[in-house]
C-alpha positions as a printed Julia matrix, in Angstrom:
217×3 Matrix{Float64}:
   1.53   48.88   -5.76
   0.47   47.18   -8.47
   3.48   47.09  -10.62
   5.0    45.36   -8.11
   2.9    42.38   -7.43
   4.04   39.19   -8.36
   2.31   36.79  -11.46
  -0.01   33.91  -10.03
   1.81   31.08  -11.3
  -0.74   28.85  -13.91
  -1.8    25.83  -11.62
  -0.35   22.67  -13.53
  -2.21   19.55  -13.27
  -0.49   17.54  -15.71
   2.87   18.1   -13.86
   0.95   17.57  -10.67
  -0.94   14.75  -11.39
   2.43   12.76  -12.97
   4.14   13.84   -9.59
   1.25   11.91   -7.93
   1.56    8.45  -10.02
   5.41    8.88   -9.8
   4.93    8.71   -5.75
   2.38    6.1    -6.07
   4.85    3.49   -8.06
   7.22    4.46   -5.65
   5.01    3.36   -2.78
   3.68   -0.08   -4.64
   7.17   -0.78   -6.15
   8.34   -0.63   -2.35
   5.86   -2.46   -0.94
   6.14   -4.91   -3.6
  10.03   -5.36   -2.11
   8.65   -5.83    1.3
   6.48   -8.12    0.99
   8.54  -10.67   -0.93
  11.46   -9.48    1.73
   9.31   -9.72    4.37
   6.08  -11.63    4.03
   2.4   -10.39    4.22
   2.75  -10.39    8.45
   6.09   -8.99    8.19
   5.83   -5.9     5.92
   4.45   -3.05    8.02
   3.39    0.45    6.56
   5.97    2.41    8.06
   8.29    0.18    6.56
   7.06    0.79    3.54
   6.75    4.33    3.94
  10.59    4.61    5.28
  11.11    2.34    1.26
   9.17    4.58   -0.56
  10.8     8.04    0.8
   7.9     9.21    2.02
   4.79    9.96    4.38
   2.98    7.59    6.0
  -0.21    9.46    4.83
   1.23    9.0     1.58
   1.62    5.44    1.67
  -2.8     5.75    3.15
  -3.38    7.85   -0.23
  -1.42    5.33   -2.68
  -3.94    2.09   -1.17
  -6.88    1.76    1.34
  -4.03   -0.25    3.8
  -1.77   -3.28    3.56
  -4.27   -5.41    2.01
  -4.53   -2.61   -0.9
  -0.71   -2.42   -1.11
  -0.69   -6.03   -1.69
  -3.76   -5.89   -4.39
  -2.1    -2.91   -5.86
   1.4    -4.86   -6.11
  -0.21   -7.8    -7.61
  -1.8    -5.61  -10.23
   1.41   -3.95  -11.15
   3.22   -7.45  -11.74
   0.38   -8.89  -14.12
   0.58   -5.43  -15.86
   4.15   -5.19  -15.93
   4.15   -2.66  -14.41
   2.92   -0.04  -11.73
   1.74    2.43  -14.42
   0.56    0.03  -16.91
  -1.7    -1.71  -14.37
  -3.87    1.78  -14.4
  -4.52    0.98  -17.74
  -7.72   -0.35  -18.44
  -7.08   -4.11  -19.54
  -8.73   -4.22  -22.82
  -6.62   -0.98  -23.44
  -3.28   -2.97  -22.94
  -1.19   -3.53  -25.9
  -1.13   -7.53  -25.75
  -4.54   -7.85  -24.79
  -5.29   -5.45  -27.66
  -3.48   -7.57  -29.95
  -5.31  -10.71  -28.85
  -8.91   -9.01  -29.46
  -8.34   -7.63  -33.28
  -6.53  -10.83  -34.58
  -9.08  -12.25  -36.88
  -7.45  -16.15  -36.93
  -9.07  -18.23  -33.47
  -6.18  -20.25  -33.36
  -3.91  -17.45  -33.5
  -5.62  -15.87  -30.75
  -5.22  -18.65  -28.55
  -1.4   -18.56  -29.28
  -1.09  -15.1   -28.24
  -2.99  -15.65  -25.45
  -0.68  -18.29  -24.44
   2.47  -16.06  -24.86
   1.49  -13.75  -22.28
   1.08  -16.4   -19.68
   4.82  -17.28  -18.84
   5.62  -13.4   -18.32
   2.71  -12.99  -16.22
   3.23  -15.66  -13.89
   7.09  -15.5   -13.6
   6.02  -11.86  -12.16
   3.14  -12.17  -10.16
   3.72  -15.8    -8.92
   5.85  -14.86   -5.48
   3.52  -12.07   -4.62
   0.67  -14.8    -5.34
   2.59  -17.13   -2.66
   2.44  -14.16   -0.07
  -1.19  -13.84   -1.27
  -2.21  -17.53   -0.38
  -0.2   -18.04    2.83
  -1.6   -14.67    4.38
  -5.48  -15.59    3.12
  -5.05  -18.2     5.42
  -5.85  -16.36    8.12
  -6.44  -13.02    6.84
 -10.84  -13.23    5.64
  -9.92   -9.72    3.87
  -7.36  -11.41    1.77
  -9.49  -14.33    1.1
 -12.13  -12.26   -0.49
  -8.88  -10.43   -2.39
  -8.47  -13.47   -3.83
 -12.1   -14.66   -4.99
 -12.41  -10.69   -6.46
  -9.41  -11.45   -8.5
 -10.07  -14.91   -9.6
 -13.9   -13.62  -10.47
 -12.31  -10.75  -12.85
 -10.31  -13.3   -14.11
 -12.87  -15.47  -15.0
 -15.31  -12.78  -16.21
 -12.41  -11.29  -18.83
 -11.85  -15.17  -20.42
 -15.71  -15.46  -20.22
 -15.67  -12.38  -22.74
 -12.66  -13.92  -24.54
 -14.56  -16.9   -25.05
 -17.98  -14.85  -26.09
 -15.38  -13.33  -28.82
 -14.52  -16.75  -30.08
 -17.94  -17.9   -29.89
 -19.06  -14.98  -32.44
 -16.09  -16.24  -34.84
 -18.16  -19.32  -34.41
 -14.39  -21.02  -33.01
 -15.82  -22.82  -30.33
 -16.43  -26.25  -30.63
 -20.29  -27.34  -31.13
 -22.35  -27.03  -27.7
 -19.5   -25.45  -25.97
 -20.53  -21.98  -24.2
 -18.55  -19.1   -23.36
 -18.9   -19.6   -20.0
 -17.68  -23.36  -20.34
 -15.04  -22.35  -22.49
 -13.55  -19.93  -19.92
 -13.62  -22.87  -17.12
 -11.43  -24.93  -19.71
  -9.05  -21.53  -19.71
  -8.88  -20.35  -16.4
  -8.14  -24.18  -15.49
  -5.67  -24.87  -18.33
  -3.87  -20.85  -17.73
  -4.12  -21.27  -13.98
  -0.74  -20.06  -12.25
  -1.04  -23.6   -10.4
  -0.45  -25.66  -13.88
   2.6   -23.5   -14.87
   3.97  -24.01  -11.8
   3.44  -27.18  -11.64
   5.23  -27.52  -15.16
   7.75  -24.49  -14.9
   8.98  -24.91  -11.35
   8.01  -28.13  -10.37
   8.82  -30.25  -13.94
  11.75  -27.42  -15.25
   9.47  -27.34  -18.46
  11.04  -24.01  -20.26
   8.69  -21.02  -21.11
   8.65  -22.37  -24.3
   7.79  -25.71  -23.29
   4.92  -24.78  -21.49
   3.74  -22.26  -24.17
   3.82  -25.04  -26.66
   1.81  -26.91  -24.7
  -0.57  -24.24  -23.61
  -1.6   -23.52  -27.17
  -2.0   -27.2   -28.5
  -3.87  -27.86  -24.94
  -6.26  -25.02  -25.21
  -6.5   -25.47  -29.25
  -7.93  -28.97  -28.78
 -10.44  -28.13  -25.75
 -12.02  -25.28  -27.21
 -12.15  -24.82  -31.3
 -14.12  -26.77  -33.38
């Protein structure tokens, strides 16, 4: 009878769709903690499954395999996390900030500032990175993606400085952005952070004067 038949619940995306990223941080926070546990070899998708709390389908749907676990985890720790990291990167708040100050030099600073944060987070996972490439060609083309993203956001950095007419006379964007990848690399802070016990500050300092005197006019 029809008085009696139950109300079709309202299908509710929004609740469904949060449910989804919820599971997916779980999966990429967890394989995050294996792979530093672990190592690249070592981690294994049912591992990280048995982490997460869930499927291993699940674990399929979160990343295209371990190699897109890893990518995924890397993203997350630049980011700062697993949600932020599906935000487009001109849309992040720092890299936001960086875009709409008008003063070069103060650009360059807050460029700087970011760096230490960034590579205090993604620097282990980096390690697992370049050990695995070794003998993993998937990985190794991981790697030149990433560094060629890299590359192409400082190259549109630079193009923004170069408009400000910042840059020093006769140097391009795409010049510029060598001098910035090189000077920002995650090998140089190391070098100066871990290797030299420079403090973030320290190497911020240095960062800004360094890049300051390469690159504005």
């Amino acid at each position: 009878m029809l008085e009696n038949a139950r109300p079709k619940r309202r299908y509710d995306a929004t609740s469904r769709r949060s449910q989804a990223q919820a599971t997916r941080a779980r999966v990429v926070l967890a394989a995050t903690e294996a792979f530093l546990e672990l190592g690249y070899v070592g981690a294994t998708v049912p591992d990280i499954a048995a982490r997460a709390g869930v499927a291993l389908k699940t674990v399929y749907r979160a990343a295209p395999g371990k190699a897109g676990l890893l990518a995924a985890s890397v993203t997350a720790a630049v980011a700062g996390g697993v949600a932020r990291g599906e935000v487009p990167v001109v849309e992040r708040p720092a890299i936001r900030a960086i875009t709409e100050e008008p003063d070069p030099a103060q650009q360059l600073r807050l460029y700087a500032k970011t760096q230490p944060g960034i590579w205090a987070r993604v620097g282990p996972l980096l390690r697992v990175l370049a050990t695995a490439a070794e003998s993993e060609p998937e990985l190794r083309a991981m790697q030149a993606e990433q560094e060629a993203v890299r590359h192409a956001g400082l190259t549109d950095f630079a193009r923004l400085l170069d408009e400000r007419r910042a840059l020093k006379v006769g140097l391009t964007p795409e010049r510029a952005a060598d001098i910035i990848v090189t000077l920002g690399s995650f090998a140089t802070y190391e070098s100066l952070v871990n290797t030299y016990d420079w403090t973030h500050d320290q190497y911020v300092e240095w960062l800004v004067a360094a890049l300051q005197h390469s690159l504005l006019g």
